[in-house]
C-alpha positions as CSV (number, residue, x, y, z in Angstrom):
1,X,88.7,95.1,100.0
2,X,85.9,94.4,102.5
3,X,84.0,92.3,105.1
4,X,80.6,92.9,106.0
5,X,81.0,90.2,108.4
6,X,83.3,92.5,110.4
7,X,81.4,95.7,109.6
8,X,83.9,96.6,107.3
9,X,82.7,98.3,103.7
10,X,84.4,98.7,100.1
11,X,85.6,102.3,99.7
12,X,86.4,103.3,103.1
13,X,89.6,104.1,105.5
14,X,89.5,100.9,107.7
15,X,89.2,98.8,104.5
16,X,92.5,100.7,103.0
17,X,94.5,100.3,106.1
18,X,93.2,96.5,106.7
19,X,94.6,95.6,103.4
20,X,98.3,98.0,103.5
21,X,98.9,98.2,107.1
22,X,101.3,95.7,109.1
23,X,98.6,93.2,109.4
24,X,97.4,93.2,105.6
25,X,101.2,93.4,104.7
26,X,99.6,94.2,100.9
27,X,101.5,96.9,98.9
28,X,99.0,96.9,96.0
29,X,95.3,98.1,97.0
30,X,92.4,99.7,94.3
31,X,90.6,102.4,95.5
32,X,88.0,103.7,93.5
33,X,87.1,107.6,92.7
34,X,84.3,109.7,92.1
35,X,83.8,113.2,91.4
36,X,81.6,115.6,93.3
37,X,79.6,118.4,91.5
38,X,83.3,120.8,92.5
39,X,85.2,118.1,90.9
40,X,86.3,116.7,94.4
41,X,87.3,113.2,94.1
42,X,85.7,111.0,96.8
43,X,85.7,107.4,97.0
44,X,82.7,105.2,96.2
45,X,82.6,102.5,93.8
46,X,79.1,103.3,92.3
47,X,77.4,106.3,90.6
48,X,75.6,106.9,93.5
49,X,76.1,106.8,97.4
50,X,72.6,104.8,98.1
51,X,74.4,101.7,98.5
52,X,76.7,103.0,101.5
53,X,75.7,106.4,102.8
54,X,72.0,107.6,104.0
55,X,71.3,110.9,101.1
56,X,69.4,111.1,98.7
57,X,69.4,108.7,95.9
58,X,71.0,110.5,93.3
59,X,74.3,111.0,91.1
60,X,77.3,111.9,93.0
61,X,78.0,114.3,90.3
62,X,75.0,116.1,91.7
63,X,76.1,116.8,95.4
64,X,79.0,119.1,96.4
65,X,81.4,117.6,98.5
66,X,81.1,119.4,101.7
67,X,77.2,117.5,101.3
68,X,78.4,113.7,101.4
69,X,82.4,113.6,103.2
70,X,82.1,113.4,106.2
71,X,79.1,111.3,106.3
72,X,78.1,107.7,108.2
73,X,79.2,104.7,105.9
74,X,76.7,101.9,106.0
75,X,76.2,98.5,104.8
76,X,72.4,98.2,103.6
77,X,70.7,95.1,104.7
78,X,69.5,92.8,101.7
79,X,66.1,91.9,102.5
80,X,63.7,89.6,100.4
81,X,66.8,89.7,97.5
82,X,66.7,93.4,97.9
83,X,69.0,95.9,98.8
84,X,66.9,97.6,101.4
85,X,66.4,101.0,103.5
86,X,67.4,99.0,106.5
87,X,71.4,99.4,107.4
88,X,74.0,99.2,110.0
89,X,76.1,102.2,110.4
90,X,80.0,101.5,110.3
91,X,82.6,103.5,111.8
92,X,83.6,105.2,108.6
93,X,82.5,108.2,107.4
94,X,82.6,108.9,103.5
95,X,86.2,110.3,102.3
96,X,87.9,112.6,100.0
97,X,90.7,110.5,98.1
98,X,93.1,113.0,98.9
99,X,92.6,112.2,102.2
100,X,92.4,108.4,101.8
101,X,95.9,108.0,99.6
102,X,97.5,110.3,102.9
103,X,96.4,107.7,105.4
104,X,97.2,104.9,102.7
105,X,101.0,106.5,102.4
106,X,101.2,107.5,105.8
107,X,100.9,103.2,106.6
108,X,103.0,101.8,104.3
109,X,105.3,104.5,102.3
110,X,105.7,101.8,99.5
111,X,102.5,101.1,98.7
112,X,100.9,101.7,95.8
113,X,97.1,102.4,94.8
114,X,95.0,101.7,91.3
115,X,92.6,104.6,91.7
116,X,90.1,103.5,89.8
117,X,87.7,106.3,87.9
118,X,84.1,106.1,86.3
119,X,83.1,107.1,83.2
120,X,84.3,110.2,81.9
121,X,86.2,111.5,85.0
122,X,90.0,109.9,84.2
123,X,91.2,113.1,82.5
124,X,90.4,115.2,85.6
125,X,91.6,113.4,87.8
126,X,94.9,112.7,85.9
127,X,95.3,116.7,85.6
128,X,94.5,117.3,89.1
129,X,97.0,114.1,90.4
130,X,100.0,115.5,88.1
131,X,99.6,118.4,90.6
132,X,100.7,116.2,93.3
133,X,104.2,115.0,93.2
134,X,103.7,113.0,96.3
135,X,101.5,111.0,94.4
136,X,104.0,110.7,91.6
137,X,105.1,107.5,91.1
138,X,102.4,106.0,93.5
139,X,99.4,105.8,92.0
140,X,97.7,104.3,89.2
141,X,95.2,105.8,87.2
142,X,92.5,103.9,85.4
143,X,90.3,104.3,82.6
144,X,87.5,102.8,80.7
145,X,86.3,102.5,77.0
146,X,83.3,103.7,77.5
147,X,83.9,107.6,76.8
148,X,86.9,107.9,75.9
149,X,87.1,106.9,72.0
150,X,90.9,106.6,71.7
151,X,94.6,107.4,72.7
152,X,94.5,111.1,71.1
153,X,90.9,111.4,72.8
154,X,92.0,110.8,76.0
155,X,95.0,112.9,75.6
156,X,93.4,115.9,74.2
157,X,91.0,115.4,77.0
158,X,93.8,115.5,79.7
159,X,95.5,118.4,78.2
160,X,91.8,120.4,78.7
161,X,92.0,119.9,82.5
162,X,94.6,122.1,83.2
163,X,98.0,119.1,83.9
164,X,101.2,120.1,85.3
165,X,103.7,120.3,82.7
166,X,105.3,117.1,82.3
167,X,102.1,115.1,83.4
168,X,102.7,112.6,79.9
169,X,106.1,110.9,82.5
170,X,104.6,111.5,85.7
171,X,100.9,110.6,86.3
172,X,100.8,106.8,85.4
173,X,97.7,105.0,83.8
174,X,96.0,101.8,83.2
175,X,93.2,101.4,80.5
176,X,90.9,98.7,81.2
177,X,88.9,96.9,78.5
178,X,85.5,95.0,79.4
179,X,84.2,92.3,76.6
180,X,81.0,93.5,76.3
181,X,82.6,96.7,74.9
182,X,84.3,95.1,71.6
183,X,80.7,95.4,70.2
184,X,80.4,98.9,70.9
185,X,84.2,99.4,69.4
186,X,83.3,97.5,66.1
187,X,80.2,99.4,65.5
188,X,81.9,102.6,65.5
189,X,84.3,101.2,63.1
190,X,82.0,99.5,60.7
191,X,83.2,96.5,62.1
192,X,81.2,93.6,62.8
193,X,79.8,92.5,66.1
194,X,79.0,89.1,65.0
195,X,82.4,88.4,63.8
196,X,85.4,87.3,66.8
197,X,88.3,88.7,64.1
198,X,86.5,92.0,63.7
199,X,86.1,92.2,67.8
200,X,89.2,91.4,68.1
201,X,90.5,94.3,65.8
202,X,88.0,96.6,67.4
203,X,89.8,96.0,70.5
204,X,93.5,95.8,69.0
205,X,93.0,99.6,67.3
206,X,92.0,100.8,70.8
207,X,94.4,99.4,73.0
208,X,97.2,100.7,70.0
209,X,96.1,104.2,69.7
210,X,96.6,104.3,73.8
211,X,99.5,102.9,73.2
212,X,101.7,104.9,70.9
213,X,100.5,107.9,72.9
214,X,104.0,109.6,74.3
215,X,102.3,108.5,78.0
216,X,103.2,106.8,81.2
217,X,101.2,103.7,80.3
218,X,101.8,101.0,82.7
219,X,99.6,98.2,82.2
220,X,96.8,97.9,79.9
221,X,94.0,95.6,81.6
222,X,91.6,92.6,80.1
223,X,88.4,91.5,81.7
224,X,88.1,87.7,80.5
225,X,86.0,84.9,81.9
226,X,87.8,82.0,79.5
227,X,84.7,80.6,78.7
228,X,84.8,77.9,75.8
229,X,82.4,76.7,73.2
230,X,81.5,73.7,75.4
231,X,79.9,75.5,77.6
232,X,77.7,77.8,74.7
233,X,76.5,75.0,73.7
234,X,73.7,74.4,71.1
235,X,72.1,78.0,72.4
236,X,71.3,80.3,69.4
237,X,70.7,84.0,70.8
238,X,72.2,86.5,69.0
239,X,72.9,87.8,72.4
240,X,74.6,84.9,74.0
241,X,77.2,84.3,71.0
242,X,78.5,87.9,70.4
243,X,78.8,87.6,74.8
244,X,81.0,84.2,74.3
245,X,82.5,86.0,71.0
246,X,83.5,89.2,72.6
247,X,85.5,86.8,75.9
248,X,87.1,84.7,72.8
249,X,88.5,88.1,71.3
250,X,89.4,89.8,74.6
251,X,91.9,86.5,75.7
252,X,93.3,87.6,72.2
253,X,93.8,90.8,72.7
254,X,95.7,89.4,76.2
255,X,97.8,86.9,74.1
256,X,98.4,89.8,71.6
257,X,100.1,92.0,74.5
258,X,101.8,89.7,75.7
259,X,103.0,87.8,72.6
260,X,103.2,90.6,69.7
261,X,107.0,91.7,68.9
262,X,105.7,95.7,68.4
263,X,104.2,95.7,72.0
264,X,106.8,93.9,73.9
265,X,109.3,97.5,72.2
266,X,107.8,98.8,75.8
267,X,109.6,95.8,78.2
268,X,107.8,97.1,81.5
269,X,104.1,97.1,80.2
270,X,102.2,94.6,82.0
271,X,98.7,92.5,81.3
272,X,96.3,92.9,84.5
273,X,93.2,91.5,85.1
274,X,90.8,90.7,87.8
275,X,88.6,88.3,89.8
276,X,85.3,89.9,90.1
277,X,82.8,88.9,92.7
278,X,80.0,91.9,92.9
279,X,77.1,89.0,92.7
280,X,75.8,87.7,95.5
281,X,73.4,84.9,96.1
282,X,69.5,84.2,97.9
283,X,67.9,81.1,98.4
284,X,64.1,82.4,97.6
285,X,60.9,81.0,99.0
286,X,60.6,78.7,96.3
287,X,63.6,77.5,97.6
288,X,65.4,78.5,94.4
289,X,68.7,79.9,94.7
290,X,68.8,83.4,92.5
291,X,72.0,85.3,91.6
292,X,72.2,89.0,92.3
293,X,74.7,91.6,91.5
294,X,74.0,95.7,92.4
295,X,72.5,97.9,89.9
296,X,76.4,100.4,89.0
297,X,73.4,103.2,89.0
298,X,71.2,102.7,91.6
299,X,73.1,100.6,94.2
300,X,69.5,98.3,93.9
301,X,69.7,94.7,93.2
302,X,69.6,93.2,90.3
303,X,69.1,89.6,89.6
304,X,71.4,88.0,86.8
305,X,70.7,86.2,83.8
306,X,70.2,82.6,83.8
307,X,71.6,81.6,80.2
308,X,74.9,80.6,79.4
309,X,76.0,84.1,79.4
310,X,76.5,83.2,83.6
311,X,79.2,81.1,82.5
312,X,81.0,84.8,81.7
313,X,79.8,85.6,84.7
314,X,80.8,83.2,87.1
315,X,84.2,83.2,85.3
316,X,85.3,86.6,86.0
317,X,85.2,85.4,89.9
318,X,86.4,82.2,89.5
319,X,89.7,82.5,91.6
320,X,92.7,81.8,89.7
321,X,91.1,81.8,85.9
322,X,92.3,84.5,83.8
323,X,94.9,85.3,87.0
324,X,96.9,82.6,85.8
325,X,98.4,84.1,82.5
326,X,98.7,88.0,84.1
327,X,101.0,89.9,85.4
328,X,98.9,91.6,88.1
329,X,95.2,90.9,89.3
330,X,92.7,93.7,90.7
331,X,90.7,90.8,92.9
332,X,87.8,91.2,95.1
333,X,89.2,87.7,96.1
334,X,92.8,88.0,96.4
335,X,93.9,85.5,99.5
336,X,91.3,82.7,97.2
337,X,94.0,83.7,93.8
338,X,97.3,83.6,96.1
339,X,96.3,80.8,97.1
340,X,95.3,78.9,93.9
341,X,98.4,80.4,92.0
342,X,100.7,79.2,95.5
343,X,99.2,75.7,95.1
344,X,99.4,75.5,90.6
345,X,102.9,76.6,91.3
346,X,103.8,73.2,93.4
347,X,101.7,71.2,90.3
348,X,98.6,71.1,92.1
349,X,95.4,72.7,90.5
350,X,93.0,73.0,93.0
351,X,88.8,72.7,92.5
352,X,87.5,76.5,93.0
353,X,84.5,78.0,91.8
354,X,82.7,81.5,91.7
355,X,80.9,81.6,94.7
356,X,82.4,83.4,97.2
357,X,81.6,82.5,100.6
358,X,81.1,86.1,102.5
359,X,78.4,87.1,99.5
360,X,76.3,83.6,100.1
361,X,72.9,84.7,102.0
362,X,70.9,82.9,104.5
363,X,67.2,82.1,103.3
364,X,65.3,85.3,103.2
């Protein structure tokens, strides 16, 4: 959660409390995690802390922790479409998750937080929180395709960082599965990344071997944008189809756990998804309006494709889209899907679209 309007940035303790304390009256909030050179989770969304903190403009895996927490959170002022050197200082200073999930607990004692982890760092942090009883039972863990090959490999990676005993019933965790990763997936299994069945299967062995794993898996979530062929049109990039492919097979694999007889043997596993709204937009002096999102790297902007691959795009922040067939939603937009979900409930589908208002830029 944030508001740059209000001075308020992603990541920090005044977002966390705005969204679980008596005036947020949330009990679900994401936080997301990154480890420090000494393995110290702090929290920052990106790879580096460019984008919100004034170091050095390199890896966080690169600086110890007692070099970045404590430090001045900023929001970076976007200048001519880019993210410059220019900032505003906040009144939050960069955090140890430890510390954050205290203050989070300390609010609102029933809350409980997705702590979301980049690349390769799941297992460690999994070992480390299994350490933490007070955490047990609050706290999410999520994970990504994009290192971890399978169930055993994540397991086996776990084990390796040194977990309680009994961390397989008490750390709880989330895999997260992206489209654009079913290519990757098939590849690696001879599969084809042309074909929507062999994406789909790609996907379907992953999702199993986390699955019949003997661990506290809670939710297994789906990015999808819905997109349909209508809106491919007559456009013959390799590129674009295997994009529209890879959405068709991952609102598959979401109909698959919550449809398939073996899956549904585990009653309390839920589908999640989200509404995702990184992009933000600049009316340029050609008076053309550009689309942006920041560089996961870097914390630079980067200017979005213009094919029908934005129809993807747009459609992961579309409020309500894939939120509608889910049983939870991570949303960098969550009063716009209460909202539209309050309103389909009475019968009424209201008109909503991707932009989101707070991320729309003046002419620059």
């Amino acid at each position: 959660m944030y508001n740059l309007g209000k001075g308020i940035q992603e990541c920090t303790e005044t977002s966390l409390l705005s969204a679980v304390d008596k005036l947020g009256k949330r009990n679900l909030v994401e936080l997301d995690a990154a480890l420090c050179a000494d393995e110290v989770p702090i929290a920052s969304h990106d790879l580096s802390l460019w984008r919100i903190a004034d170091v050095p403009r390199k890896p966080i895996r690169e600086f110890h922790s007692t070099e970045v927490v404590g430090k001045t959170v900023v929001i970076r002022e976007v200048l001519n479409a880019n993210v410059s050197d220019s900032y505003v200082a906040t009144g939050d200073t960069i955090q140890t998750v430890d510390y954050l999930l205290e203050r989070v607990f300390q609010e609102n004692d029933g809350a409980t937080v997705f702590l979301d982890c980049r690349e390769f760092e799941a297992h460690i942090v999994a070992a480390q929180l299994s350490h933490r009883p007070r955490y047990h039972q609050k706290v999410v863990i999520t994970f990504y395709t994009f290192k971890y090959a399978s169930g055993e490999h994540l397991v086996e990676s776990i084990e390796k960082a040194n977990p309680a005993t009994g961390w397989r019933t008490t750390v709880a965790l989330m895999p997260i599965l992206f489209p654009e990763e079913l290519s990757r997936l098939a590849k690696g299994l001879n599969l084809s990344e042309d074909k929507e069945d062999d994406l789909f299967e790609a996907g379907k062995l992953w999702i199993d071997s986390i699955l019949r794993q003997p661990i506290r898996v809670v939710a297994v979530e789906i990015v999808m944008a819905m997109v349909t062929c209508e809106q491919l049109g007559d456009n013959t990039e390799s590129d674009v189809i295997r994009a529209f492919l890879a959405d068709f097979a991952a609102v598959r694999l979401a109909a698959y756990l919550k449809n398939e007889v073996v899956v549904r043997t585990k009653p309390h596993l839920k589908l999640a998804t989200l509404t995702r709204c990184y992009d933000f937009s600049v009316e340029l002096e050609n008076m053309e309006r550009a689309e942006f999102n920041f560089d996961f790297l870097s914390g630079r902007a980067r200017r979005r494709e213009t094919d029908e691959r934005r129809h993807i795009r747009r459609g992961y922040g579309i409020p309500g889209n894939a939120a509608v067939g889910a049983d939870w939603v991570i949303s960098d937009r969550p009063e716009d899907d209460m909202a539209y979900l309050e309103w389909l409930a009475v019968g009424i589908r209201r008109q909503v679209d991707h932009c989101a208002p707070h991320l729309d830029l003046l002419s620059l």
